[in-house]
C-alpha positions in Angstrom: 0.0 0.0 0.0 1.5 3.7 -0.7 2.3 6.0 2.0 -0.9 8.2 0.7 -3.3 5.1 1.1 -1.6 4.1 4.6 -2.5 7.8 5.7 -5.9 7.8 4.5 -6.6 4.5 6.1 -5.4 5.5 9.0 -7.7 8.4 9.3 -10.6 6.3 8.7 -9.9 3.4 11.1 -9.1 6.1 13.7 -12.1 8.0 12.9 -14.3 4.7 13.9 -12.6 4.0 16.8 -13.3 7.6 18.0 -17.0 7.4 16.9 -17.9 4.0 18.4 -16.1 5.2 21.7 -12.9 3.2 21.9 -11.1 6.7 22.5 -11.9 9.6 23.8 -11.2 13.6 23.7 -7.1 13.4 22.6 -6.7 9.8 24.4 -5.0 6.7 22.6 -2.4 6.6 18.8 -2.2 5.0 16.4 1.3 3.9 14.4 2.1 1.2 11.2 5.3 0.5 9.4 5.7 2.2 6.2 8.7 0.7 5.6 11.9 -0.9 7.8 13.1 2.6 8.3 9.9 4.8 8.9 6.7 4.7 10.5 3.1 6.5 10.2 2.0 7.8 13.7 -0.7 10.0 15.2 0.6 13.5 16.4 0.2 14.6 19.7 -2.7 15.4 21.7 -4.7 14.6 18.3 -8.0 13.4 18.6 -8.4 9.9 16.5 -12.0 11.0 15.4 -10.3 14.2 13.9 -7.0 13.8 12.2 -6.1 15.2 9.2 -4.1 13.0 6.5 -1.4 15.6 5.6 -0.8 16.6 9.4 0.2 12.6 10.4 3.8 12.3 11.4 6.6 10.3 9.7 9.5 9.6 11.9 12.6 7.6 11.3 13.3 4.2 13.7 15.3 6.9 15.8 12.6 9.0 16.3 13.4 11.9 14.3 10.6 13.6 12.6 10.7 13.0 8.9 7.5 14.7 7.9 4.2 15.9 9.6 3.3 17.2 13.4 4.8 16.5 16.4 4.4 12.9 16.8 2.4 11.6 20.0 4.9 11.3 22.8 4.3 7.3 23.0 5.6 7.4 19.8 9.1 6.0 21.6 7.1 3.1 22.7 6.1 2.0 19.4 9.4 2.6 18.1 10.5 0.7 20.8 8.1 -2.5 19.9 9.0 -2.3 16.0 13.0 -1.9 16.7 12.5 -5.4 18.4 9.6 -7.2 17.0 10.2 -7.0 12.8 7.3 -9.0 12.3 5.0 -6.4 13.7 3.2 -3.9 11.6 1.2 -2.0 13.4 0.5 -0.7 16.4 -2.9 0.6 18.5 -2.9 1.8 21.7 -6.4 2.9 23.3 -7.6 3.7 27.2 -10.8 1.6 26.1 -13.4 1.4 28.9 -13.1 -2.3 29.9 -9.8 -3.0 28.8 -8.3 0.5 31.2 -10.9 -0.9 34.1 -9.1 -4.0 34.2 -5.7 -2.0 34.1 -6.8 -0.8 37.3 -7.5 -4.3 38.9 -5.1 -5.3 41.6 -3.8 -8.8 41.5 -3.6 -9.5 38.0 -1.3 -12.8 36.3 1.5 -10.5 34.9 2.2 -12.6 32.4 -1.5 -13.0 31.1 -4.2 -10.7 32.8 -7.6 -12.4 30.8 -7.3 -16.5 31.4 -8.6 -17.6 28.5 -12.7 -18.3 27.6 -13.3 -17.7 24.3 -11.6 -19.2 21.3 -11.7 -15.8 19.6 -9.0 -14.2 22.6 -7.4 -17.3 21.9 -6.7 -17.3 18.2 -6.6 -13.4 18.1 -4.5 -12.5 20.7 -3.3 -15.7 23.2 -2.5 -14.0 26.5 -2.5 -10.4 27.4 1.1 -9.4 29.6 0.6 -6.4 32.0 3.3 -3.7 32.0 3.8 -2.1 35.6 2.8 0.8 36.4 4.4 4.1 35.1 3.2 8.0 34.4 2.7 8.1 30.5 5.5 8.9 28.4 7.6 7.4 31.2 10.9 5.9 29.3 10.5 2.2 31.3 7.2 1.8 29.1 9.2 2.0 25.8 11.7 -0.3 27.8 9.6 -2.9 29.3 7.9 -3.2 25.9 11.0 -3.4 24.2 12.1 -6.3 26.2 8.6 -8.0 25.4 7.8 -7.2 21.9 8.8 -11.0 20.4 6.4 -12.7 23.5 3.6 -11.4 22.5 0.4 -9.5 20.6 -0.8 -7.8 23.5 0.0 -5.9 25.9 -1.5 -3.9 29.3 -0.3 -0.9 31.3 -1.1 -1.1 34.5 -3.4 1.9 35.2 -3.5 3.4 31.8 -4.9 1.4 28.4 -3.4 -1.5 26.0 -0.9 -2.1 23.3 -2.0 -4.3 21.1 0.4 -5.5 18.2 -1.0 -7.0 14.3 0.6 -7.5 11.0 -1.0 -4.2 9.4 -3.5 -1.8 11.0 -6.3 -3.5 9.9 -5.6 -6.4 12.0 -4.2 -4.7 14.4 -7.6 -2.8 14.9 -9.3 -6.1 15.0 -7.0 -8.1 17.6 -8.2 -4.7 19.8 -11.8 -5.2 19.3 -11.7 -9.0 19.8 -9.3 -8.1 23.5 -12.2 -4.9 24.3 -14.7 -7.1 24.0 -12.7 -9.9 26.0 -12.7 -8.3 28.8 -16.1 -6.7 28.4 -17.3 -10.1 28.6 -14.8 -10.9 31.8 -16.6 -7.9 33.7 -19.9 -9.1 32.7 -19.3 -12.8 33.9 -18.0 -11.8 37.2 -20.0 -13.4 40.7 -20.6 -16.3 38.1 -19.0 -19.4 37.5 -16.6 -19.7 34.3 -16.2 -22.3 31.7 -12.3 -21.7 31.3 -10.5 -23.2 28.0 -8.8 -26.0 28.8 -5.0 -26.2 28.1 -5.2 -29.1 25.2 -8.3 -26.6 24.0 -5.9 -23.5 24.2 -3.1 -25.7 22.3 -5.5 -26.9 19.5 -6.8 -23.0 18.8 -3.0 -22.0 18.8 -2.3 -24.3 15.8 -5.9 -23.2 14.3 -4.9 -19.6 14.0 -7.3 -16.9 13.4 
């Protein structure tokens, strides 16, 4: 896809995100790979329901601003996920209602918040890793996510929203959906008793795929 495309598509996606309330006011960014030495990214403080094609930054793997606004200062975490994950291309990062409510949960699995009960978590996304707690644009994110880009799709900071990783934006959009509605489901099945996956289930879905 050319670089014009990849910004109008980006507008759009962000545009329904915005309108069916995955993001709010200037909340949550949007990045993909336009090639291995650039990336498309939201700028900052930019409201996903309102960008503007021309005005969408283009920054080098270091960070330097090729063309385009100010990038979104989470742009170093993203940078940090594509510098160590090459398979990724595309990256969304919201403070969705149920995904940020269960950010703010104490005594969540660090290494997979959601246990699996759906197949679609499963084949979408597999486990979701929570990030410790630190104030936003904090350097440890970019670091801690660094160090787990190649262990996962997914990923939540604690207190704050999700990371979620996909080959292109499209399905990168879509593992965030299937993970938001995850754990809208996990708030609505609380005080009742859960059919978990089992772990020979979970291994058959993995070799399924999506």
């Amino acid at each position: 896809m050319r670089e014009e495309e990849q910004k109008l598509q980006m507008v759009a996606l962000a545009r329904s995100l915005f309108e069916r309330g995955y993001s709010v006011g200037g909340a949550g960014n949007l990045s993909v790979r336009l090639d291995r030495e650039r990336i498309l990214v939201t700028p900052t403080g930019a409201s996903l329901g309102r960008l503007q094609a021309e005005r969408l930054a283009v920054v080098d793997m270091r960070g330097n601003l090729l063309s385009g606004d100010k990038p979104s200062k989470e742009s170093v975490f993203h940078l940090a996920i594509y510098r160590n994950n090459p398979a990724c291309g595309a990256i969304v990062h919201l403070h969705s209602t149920y995904l940020t409510a269960l950010s703010c949960l104490q005594g969540l699995d660090p290494d997979n918040a959601i246990r699996a009960f759906t197949p679609y978590y499963v084949m979408r996304v597999g486990k979701l890793a929570v990030v410790p707690y630190y104030p936003p644009g904090d350097g440890n994110i970019a670091r801690e996510l660094g160090e787990r880009a190649n262990r996962g799709k997914a990923f939540l900071l604690a207190n704050h929203g999700v990371v979620v990783c996909g080959e292109n934006l499209v399905d990168a959009l879509e593992n965030t959906e299937e993970l938001e509605e995850t754990a809208k489901l996990y708030f609505i099945l609380q005080g009742h008793k859960i059919r978990y996956l089992t772990a020979a289930e979970i291994k058959d879905l993995e070799h399924r795929g999506k």
